[in-house]
N, C-alpha and C positions, 0 to 999 in steps of 0.2 A: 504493500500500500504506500511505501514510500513516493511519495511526491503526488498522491494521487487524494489529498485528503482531503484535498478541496471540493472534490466531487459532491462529497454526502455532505457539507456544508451549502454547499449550489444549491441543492434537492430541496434542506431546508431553507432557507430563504424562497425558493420557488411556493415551497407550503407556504411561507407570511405571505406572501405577493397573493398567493389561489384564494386567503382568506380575506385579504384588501382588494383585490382588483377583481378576479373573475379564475371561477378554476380553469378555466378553458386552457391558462397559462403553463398547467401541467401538462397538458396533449403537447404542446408545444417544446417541452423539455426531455420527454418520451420519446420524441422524434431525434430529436438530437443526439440524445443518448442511445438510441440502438443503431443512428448512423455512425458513432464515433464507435460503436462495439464493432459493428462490422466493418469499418474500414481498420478496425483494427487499431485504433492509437488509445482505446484504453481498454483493459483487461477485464476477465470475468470477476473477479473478486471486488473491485473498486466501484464496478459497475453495479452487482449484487447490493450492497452495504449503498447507493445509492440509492436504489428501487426501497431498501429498508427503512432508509431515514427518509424519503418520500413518504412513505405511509405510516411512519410514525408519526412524525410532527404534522400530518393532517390531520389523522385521527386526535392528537397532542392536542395541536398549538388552536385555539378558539376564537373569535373574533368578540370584544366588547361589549357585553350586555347587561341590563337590568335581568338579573339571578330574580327567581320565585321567591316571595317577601316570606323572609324565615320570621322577623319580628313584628310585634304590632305597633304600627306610630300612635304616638300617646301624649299626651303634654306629660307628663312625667312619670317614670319608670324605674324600677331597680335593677342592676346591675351587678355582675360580676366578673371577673376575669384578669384575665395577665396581659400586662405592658409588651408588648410585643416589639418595639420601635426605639426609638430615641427620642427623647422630650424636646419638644422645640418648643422654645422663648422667644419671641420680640414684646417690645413695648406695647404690645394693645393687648396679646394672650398667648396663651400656652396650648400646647394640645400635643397628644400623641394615640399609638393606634394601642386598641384594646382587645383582646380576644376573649370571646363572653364564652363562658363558662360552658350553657347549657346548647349552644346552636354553635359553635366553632365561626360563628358570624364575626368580622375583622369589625371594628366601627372605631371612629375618628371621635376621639371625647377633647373637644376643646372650651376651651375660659375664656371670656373677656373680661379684664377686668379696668377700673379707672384709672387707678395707679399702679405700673409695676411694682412688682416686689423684687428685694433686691436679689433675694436667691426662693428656688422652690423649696419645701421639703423633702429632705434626702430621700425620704421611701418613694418620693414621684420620680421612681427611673426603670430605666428596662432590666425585667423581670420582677418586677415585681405585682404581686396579687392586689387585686382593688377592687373593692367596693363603693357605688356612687350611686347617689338617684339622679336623674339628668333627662330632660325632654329630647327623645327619638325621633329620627327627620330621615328622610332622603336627601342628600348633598342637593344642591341646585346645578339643575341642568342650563345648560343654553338654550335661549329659545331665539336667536337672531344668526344668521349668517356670519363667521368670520369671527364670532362671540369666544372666548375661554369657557370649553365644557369642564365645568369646574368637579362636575358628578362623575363625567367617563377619566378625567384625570385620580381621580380616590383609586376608581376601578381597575388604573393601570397596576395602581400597588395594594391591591384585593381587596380592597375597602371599600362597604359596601351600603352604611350607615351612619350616621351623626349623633352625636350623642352630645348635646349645649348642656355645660353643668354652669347653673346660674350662683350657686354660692360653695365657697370652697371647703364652705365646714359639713357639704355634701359627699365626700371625696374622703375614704381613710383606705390608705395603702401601706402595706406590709411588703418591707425589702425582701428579693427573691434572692435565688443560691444560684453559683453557678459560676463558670467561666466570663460567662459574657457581660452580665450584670457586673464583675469586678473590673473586666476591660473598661465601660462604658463610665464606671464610676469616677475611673481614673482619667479618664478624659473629662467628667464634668468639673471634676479638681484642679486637672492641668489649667482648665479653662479660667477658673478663679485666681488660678496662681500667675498665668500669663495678663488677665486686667489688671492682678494689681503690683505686677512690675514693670511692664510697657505703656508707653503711653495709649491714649482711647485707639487711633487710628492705626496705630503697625499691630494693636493686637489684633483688632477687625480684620487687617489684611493676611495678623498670623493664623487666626481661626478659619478664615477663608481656601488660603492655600497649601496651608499643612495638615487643618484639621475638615477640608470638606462644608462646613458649615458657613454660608454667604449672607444669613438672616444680620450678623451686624454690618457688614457693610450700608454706606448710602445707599438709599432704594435710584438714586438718579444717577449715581456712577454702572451700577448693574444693569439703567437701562440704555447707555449709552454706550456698556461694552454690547450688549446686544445690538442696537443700532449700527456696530460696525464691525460686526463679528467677528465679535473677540471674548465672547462667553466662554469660549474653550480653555481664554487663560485664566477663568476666576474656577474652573473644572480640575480637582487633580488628575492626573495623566499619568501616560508614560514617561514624562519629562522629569515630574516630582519622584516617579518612583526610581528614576536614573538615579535621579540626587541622591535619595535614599539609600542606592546600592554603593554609591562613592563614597557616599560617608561612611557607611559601615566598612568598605572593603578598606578605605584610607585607616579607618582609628584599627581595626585588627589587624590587617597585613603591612599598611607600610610601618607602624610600630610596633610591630615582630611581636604581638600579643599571640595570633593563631596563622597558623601555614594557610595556604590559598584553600587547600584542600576543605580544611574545618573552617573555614569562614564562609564557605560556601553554603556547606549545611548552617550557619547561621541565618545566615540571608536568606535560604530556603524556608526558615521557620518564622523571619520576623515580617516578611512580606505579607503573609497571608493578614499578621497582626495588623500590621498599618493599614490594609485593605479595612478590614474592622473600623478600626479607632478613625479612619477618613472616612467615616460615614457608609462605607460601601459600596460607592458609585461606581456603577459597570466601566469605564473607562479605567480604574484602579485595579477593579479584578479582573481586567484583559490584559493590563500589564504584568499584574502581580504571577498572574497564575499561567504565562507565557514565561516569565523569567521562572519559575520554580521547574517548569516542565522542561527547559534548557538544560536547567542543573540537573535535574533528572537523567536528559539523556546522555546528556555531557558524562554521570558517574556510569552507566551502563555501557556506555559506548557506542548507542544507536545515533545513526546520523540523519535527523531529519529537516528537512527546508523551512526554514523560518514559513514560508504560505503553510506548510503541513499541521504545524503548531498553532499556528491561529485561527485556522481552520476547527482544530480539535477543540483548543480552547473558546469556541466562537459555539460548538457543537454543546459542549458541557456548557456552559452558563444558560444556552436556553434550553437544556434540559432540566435544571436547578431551580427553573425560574421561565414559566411559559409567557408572564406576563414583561418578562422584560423587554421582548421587542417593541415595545410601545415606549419606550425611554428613551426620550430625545440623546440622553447623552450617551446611551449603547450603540445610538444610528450613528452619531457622528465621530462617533470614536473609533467605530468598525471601515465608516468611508473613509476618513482618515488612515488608517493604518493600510487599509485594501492598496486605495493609491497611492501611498509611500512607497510599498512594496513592488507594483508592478513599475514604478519607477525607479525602484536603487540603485539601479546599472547606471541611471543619471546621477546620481546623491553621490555614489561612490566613485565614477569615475573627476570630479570635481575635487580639484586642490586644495579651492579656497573655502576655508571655516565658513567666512560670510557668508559666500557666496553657495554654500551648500542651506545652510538657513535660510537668505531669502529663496531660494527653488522649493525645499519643506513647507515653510508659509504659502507661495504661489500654488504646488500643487494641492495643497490641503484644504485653502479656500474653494479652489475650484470644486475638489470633491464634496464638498460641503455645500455647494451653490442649491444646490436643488431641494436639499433637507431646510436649509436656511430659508428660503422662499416661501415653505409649505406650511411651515411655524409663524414665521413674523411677516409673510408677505411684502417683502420687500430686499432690495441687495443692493448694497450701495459698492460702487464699480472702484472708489478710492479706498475701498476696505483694504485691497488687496495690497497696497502699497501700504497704508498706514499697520497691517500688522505687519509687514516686513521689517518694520522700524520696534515695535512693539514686542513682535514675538523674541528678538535677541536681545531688547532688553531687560523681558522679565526673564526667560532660559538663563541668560548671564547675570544680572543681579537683582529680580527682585526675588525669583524664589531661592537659590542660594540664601538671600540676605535674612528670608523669613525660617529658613533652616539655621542660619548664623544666630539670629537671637535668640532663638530655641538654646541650641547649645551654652552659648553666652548668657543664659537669662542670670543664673546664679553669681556672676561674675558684676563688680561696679562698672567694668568696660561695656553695658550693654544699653548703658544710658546713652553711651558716646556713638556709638552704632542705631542707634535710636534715634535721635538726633542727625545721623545722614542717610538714615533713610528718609525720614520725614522730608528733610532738605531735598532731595535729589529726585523721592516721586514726586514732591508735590509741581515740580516743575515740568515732569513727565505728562501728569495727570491736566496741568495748564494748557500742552501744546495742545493736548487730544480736545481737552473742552474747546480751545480756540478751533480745531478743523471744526469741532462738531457744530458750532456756533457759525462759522461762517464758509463751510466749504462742507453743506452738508447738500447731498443733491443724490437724494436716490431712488432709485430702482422701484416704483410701488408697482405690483400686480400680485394679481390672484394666485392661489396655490396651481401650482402645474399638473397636468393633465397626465394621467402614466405613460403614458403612448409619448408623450414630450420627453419627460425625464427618462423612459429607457434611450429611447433614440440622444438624450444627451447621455448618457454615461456610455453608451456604445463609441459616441464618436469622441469622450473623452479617453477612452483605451484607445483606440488608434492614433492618438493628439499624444500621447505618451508613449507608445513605439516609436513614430515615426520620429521624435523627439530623440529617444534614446539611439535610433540606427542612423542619428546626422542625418534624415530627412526632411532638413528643415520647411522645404518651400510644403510638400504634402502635411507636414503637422501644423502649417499654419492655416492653410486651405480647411484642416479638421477643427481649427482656432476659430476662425470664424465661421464654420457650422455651426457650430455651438453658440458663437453668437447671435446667428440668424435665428436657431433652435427659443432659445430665450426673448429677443426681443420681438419676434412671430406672435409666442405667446401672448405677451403685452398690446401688439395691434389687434386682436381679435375681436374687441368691443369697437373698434372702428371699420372695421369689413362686416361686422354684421347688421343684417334691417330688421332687428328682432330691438325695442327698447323696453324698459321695465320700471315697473313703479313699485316703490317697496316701503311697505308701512313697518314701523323697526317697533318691536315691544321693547316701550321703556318703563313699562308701568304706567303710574298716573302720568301720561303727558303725551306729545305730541311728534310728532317726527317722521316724515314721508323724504322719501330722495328717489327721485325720479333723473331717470339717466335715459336718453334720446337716443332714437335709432340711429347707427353710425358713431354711436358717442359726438353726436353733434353738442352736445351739451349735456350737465350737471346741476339739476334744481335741487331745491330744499323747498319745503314747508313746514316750519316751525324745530326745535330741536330744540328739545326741552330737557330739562336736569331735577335731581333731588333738590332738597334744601335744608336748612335748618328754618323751622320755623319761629327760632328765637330769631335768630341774625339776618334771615330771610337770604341768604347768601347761596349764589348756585353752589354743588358738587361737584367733580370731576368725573365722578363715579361713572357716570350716563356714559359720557364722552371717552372715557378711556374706555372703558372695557364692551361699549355697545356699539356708538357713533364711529369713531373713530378705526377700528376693527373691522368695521362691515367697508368702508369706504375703502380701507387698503386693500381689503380682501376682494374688491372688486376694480383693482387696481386704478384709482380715482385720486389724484393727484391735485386737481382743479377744482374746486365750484364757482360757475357761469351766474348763480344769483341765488339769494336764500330770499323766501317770501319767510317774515315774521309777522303771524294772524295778529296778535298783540302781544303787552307788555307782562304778560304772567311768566315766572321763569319754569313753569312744566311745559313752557312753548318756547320760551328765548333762553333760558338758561344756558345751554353748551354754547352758546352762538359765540361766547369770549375766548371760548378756549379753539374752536376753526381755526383762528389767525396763528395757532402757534403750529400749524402742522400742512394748513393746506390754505392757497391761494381763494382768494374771494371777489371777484369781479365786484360784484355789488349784491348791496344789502335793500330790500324792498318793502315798506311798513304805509301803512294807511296816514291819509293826513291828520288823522287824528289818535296818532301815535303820540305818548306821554312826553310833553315838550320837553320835560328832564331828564330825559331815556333818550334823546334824536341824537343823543354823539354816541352812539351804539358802532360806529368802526375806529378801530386803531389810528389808522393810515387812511383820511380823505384821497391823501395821492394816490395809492393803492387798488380803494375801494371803492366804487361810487355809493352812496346813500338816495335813495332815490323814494319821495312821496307819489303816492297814485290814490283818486280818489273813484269815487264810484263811477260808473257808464267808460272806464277808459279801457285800452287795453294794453297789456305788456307782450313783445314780441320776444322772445327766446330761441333765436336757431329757426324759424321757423314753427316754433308751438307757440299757439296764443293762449294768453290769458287774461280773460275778459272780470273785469272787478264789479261784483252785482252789489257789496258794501264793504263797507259802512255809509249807508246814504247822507247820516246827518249826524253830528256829533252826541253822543251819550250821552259821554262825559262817565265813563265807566267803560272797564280794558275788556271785560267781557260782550259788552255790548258793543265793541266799535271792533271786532274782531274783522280780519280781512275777509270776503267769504269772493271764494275763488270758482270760476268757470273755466273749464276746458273741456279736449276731446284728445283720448289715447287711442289710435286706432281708429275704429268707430264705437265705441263707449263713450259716451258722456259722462264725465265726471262733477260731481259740487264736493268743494271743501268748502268747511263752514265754519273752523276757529271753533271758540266758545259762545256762538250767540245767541240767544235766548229765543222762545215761539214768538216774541214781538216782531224780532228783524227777522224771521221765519215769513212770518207773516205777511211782513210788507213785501219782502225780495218776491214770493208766490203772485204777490198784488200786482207787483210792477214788471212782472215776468210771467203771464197767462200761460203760454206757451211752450216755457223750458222745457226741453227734453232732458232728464236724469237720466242713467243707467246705474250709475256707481256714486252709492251718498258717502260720505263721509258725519257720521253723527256725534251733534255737537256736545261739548263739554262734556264729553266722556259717556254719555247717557244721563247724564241729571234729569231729573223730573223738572227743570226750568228750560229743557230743550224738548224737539223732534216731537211738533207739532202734527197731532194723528191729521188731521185735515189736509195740512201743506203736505205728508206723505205719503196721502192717497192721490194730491193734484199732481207730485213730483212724478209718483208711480214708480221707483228706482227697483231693480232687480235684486242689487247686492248693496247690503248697506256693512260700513267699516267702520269697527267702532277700536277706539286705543284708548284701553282701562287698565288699571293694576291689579292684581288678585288682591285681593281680603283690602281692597284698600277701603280705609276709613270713613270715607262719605258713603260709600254702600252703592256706589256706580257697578253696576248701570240700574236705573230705577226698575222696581216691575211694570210699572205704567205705558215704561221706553220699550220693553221689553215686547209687551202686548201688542204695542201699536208696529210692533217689525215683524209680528208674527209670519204674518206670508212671504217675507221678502227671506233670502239668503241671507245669513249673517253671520259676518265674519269679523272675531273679537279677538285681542292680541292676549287676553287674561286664560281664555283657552286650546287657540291656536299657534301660536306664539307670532313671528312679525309672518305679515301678510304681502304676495307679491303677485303682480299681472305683469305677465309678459304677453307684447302685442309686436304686431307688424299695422300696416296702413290696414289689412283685410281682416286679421282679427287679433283676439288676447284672449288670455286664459289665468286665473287664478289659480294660487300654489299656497297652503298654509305650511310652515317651518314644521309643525306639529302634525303629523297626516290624523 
C-alpha cells in the first residue's frame, strides 16, 4: 500500500462530497477507479480498501440534522450530567457542553450574567458531575439567507440543546477524576498564572497562540484577520507544533540531557499532550499525530511518503470524529497541507528562506480561496501579499516570542520581553489596520457553486505542475483560469433576467432588498434594527448578522437607493451602519420626514438625500416607483409613512410602511382602480392597520407581513388575521424571510422555511 494511501482517503472525501453535493459523485469515482484498475496503475489491494472506505464512510459519515427530540422544552427543568468540554468565559457569560445523564443528549448550559466574575468555581471544569435547573430551548436556527446557523453550528460539535441557567446558585458541581480533568485544570491555572505576570494584551495573544483559546482577544482584530485571511495565524498549526518540537529537541538534545533516540519518544508522548491543552483543534491533531506516526515509522523502519501519512492520519481523525468535516479549521488545514504537498518539488527546490515562505503563503491562500468565499463570502485579492509580509512575521517572531514568554515567564527578564513585544506588534498591528482602513477593496460574492470550485481546484493542480516542471507560460494560462473561474462566478447576477425581491426576517421590523434583472440595480425599503428602549439607540445586531450577511452572500457590493417609509428605527435603524461596508447612491424619505432626522447621510458628496412627495414618481434603472403617500402631513412617523407602488414582473406590488386604515382609506379613495397582486401589511398586522374594506377593493392574492415571534405587542392582531383569511399569507414569524423571483413574464414565491 505504500504510496497508495491516498486512494481510500479520495473514497472518503468523495462520501463528504455524495453527502453535500449529490451521490451521483460516486458513479463518477467508480469509473475512475476500475479504469485506473484496468489500465493497470493501481493495484488490487489499494483498490479493495478503497471500495471499503467508500462504503464505510457513506454508510458512516451523515449529513446535519434536527435528531428526534429526546427532551421536553420547558421553561424550566432538572438536570444532570458531566462536563464534557472546556468552560469558556468572556465578559457577558460562560457556558460549556453537558452530557445529561439519563438521554446521553450533549446540551450547551450557558450564563449570562451582568458582571463578570473574576474567576469561576473550580468544580465548573471538564469532568466534572453537575446538577442545574435551567430552561431547555432549541439553539436558534437561521431563518434568512447568508444568516450564521447558529443551531447547525452546536450540531457540528453534537450538540443538540440549550440549557439558559438564569441564576448561578442553580448550578452545584462536583470535580470529576481523571487524566483529562487534571490536564484541563492545569491549563485553567497556567491561564491565571500567565494574566497575572504578562501584561493584558501578550497574554491575550499568549492564550490565543499557544493555548488555542481566541475568546480574549479584541473581537475587531479577529474580524479583521478574517477580512484578510489571516485567521489561520490566530489557528494553532503545524507551525506552532514545529516550534514545539524545536524547543523540546533544543532543551534535551542540544544540552546533552537525552540522545536523539529518547527524545524522540519524548516528543512522541508530549504532542499528543499539547494537542489536549491547545484546545484540540483538528489542524493540531493533523500535525501532532502526523509527526508521532513519523516517529513511528522512523523507529520500525517502514518508509512511507509524507501524502501516505496524511492521508492515514486524515482517514483516522474522521473516523474518531464523523462530525468533524464540518470544521472550518479541519477544511482549511487539510487544503493547506494537500497543496503544500503537491507543490514541495517547488518549496524545496528554492534556496531562498524568504523566498520559500512567500511561495507557502501564495500557494496556501490560493488553496484556501474557495473554502474562504463559502464562509465569509468575500476575498480580498491584496490578502495575498499582505500575508506574505504577515505570515514570516508571526513564523519568525510573534509565535516564537509567545513561546519565549512562556518559558521566561518565571524569570524578571520577561517584563523586558514584554515590553518589545508590545513595542514591535503594536506597530505591526498599525500597518494592517492602516491597509484595512484605506486599501480595503474586496472581492464580495456568493458562496461558489460545486461545479465552480471543482473545476477551480482541478485547474489549481495543473497551475502547480506546470509550475513545478518550469512550464511557466501553460501555468499561467491555468493562472488565469482560475481567475476567469472566480470572477465568472461574481458576473452571474449581471447575465441573468431572472430579478428578486427578498423580504429579510428581522423580527419586529422592516426590511425588503430588491435587486433588478441584470443587477441593473440594488433597492432597499426600510432596514430596520433592535433597540434599547431606554436609550432608544439602534443595535448592530440586525445589520451584522442578518442585513449585512445576506447582501454579501449575494454578492452586492452597491446600493443604487434605500426608500426609508419613516423615522421609527425597526425601519431606519441599520441605515447608519450601510455606510461602513457598502456604497449608497442615495437615500429616499417622504417630505414629511422628521426635520431633525433629514441629515440621515454621512457624506452629502457621496450620497444624494433626496424628498418625494405624493402623485410623483422615482425612476430606478428602469423600475418605477410611483409614491401614493403620505398625501398631507400627520404630523406622526406612522402616519406619514412612505406607501410605495410598483410592478415586479407583472405583479403588482403596495408597500405600505406603518400606516394606519385612515391613509388606507384615502390612498383606496384616491386610487379607485389600483390593481394589487402583492400587499405588503402594514405595521406588522396591528389592529390600527389593513382595513377589511380597502382589502376586498385592493383584492391582492398574497399579502406579506414582517413580525417577530412572541413579540410583545401580540402582532399580528386576530382581526388582521381574519380579514386575510382568503388571501395567501406569507409571514417572516413562520416562514422565515420571504422571496419572489421574476422575469418580465413571471415570478414565483420561495419561503426560507418550506
Amino acid at each position: 500500500m505504500t504510496g497508495y494511501w491516498h486512494f481510500p482517503a479520495l473514497a472518503a472525501v468523495i462520501s463528504m462530497f455524495s453527502i453535500w453535493i449529490s451521490p451521483l459523485i460516486i458513479g463518477v469515482f467508480l469509473i475512475w477507479l476500475s479504469y485506473l484498475f484496468l489500465k493497470r496503475r493501481i493495484a488490487l489491494l489499494p483498490s479493495v480498501l478503497s471500495l471499503l472506505s467508500l462504503l464505510f464512510f457513506f454508510t458512516y459519515l451523515e449529513p446535519l440534522a434536527i435528531k428526534e427530540q429526546t427532551l421536553h422544552l420547558k421553561q424550566s427543568a432538572e438536570l444532570s450530567g458531566k462536563i464534557i468540554s472546556l468552560v469558556k468565559q468572556t465578559n457577558t457569560h460562560f457556558s460549556f457542553t453537558l452530557q445529561n445523564d439519563q438521554t446521553s443528549t450533549n446540551i450547551q448550559v450557558i450564563h449570562f450574567y451582568k458582571k463578570p466574575p473574576k474567576s469561576l468555581e473550580k468544580n465548573i471544569q471538564y469532568g466534572s458531575t453537575c446538577k442545574l435547573n435551567a430552561e431547555i430551548k432549541l439553539p436558534e436556527t437561521k431563518s434568512n439567507p447568508g444568516q450564521f446557523d447558529y443551531r447547525s453550528y452546536l450540531q457540528t460539535k453534537g450538540i443538540s440543546y440549550q440549557a439558559v441557567l438564569a441564576d448561578m446558585t442553580q448550578l452545584q458541581c462536583k470535580a470529576g477524576r481523571g487524566i483529562l480533568p487534571i490536564i484541563y485544570q492545569f491549563r485553567d491555572t497556567f491561564f491565571i498564572y500567565i494574566g497575572q505576570t504578562l501584561s493584558d494584551e501578550a497574554a491575550a495573544w499568549v492564550k490565543a497562540l499557544v493555548f488555542g483559546d481566541d475568546s480574549y482577544l479584541d473581537e475587531d482584530t479577529i474580524e479583521m484577520f478574517q477580512r484578510w485571511g489571516m485567521s489561520h495565524l490566530l489557528a494553532i498549526s503545524g507551525l506552532h507544533v514545529g516550534i514545539v518540537i524545536a524547543l523540546l529537541y533544543m532543551l534535551l538534545v542540544k544540552l546533552n540531557l537525552m540522545t536523539k533516540e529518547n527524545a524522540q519518544w519524548v516528543i512522541f508522548c508530549i504532542l499528543p499532550l499539547y494537542a489536549v491543552i491547545a484546545g484540540g483543534e483538528p489542524s493540531v491533531w493533523r500535525a501532532s499525530l502526523m509527526t508521532c506516526l513519523f516517529i513511528l515509522l522512523y523507529k520500525t523502519g517502514i518508509k512511507w511518503s509524507v501524502t501516505d501519512v496524511l492521508s492515514i492520519v486524515f482517514i483516522l481523525l474522521v473516523t474518531l470524529d464523523k462530525l468533524i468535516i464540518y470544521h472550518v479549521g479541519f477544511q482549511l488545514s487539510f487544503a493547506v497541507t494537500f497543496a503544500l504537498l503537491i507543490s514541495k518539488q517547488l518549496i524545496i527546490n528554492t534556496t531562498s528562506r524568504i523566498e520559500q515562505i512567500i511561495y507557502i503563503s501564495f500557494i496556501a491562500q490560493i488553496a484556501i480561496l474557495p473554502i474562504q468565499i463559502y464562509y465569509f463570502s468575500l476575498f480580498q485579492p491584496l490578502s495575498i501579499l499582505v500575508n506574505m509580509v504577515m505570515v514570516p512575521y508571526y513564523s519568525f517572531f510573534v509565535i516564537p516570542m509567545m513561546f519565549g514568554l512562556l518559558i521566561f515567564s518565571p524569570l524578571a527578564i520577561v517584563s523586558f520581553l514584554d515590553g518589545i513585544f508590545l513595542t514591535i506588534h503594536e506597530q505591526a498591528m498599525n500597518i494592517v489596520k492602516f491597509i484595512d482602513n484605506y486599501v480595503n477593496y474586496p472581492w464580495i460574492m456568493g458562496p461558489l457553486p460545486w461545479i465552480v470550485v471543482l473545476g477551480f481546484y482541478m485547474l489549481f493542480i495543473l497551475f502547480m505542475q506546470f509550475w513545478e516542471n518550469n512550464k511557466l507560460y501553460k501555468a499561467f494560462f491555468c493562472a488565469c483560469l482560475m481567475t476567469i473561474v472566480i470572477i465568472g462566478n461574481t458576473l452571474r447576477p449581471y447575465l441573468s433576467p431572472w430579478g428578486l425581491v427578498t423580504m429579510l426576517d428581522i423580527g419586529q421590523g422592516d426590511a425588503f432588498i430588491i435587486e433588478l434583472p441584470y443587477r441593473k440595480g440594488v433597492i432597499l425599503i426600510d432596514a430596520g434594527a433592535t433597540f434599547s428602549f431606554q436609550e432608544k439607540q439602534p443595535s448592530r445586531r440586525i445589520y451584522e448578522q442578518i442585513l449585512k450577511p445576506y447582501l454579501f452572500s449575494r454578492g452586492i457590493v452597491k446600493i443604487d437607493a434605500v426608500f426609508i417609509t419613516h423615522e421609527d428605527l425597526d425601519h431606519n435603524g441599520s441605515i447608519p451602519f450601510l455606510f461602513d461596508d457598502f456604497t449608497v447612491d442615495s437615500i429616499i424619505v417622504s417630505n414629511y420626514y422628521d426635520t431633525k432626522q433629514k441629515s440621515i447621510v454621512p457624506s452629502p458628496e457621496e450620497t444624494e438625500q433626496i424628498f418625494v412627495e405624493a402623485a410623483s414618481t422615482i425612476n430606478l434603472h428602469g423600475q418605477l416607483f410611483h409614491v401614493l403617500g403620505p398625501m398631507r402631513d400627520k404630523r406622526a412617523a406612522n402616519e406619514n409613512s412612505l406607501v410605495l407602488y410598483t410592478k415586479f414582473g407583472e405583479a403588482h406590488w403596495l408597500f405600505t410602511g406603518d400606516i394606519t386604515k385612515d391613509e388606507e382609506r384615502e390612498i383606496a379613495k384616491a386610487y379607485p382602480n389600483l390593481q394589487v397582486d402583492v400587499l405588503k401589511i402594514a405595521h406588522h398586522g396591528s389592529n390600527t392597520s389593513t382595513d377589511e374594506n380597502v382589502v376586498q377593493q385592493l383584492h391582492p392574492q398574497v399579502a406579506l407581513l414582517s413580525v417577530g415571534r412572541e413579540n410583545r405587542y401580540g402582532h399580528p392582531a386576530s382581526e388582521v388575521i381574519k380579514t386575510l383569511d382568503s388571501i395567501l399569507l406569507l409571514r417572516t414569524d413562520e416562514d422565515g424571510a420571504i422571496q419572489y423571483r421574476f422575469n418580465q413574464q413571471t415570478g414565483t414565491f420561495k419561503t426560507f422555511w418550506p
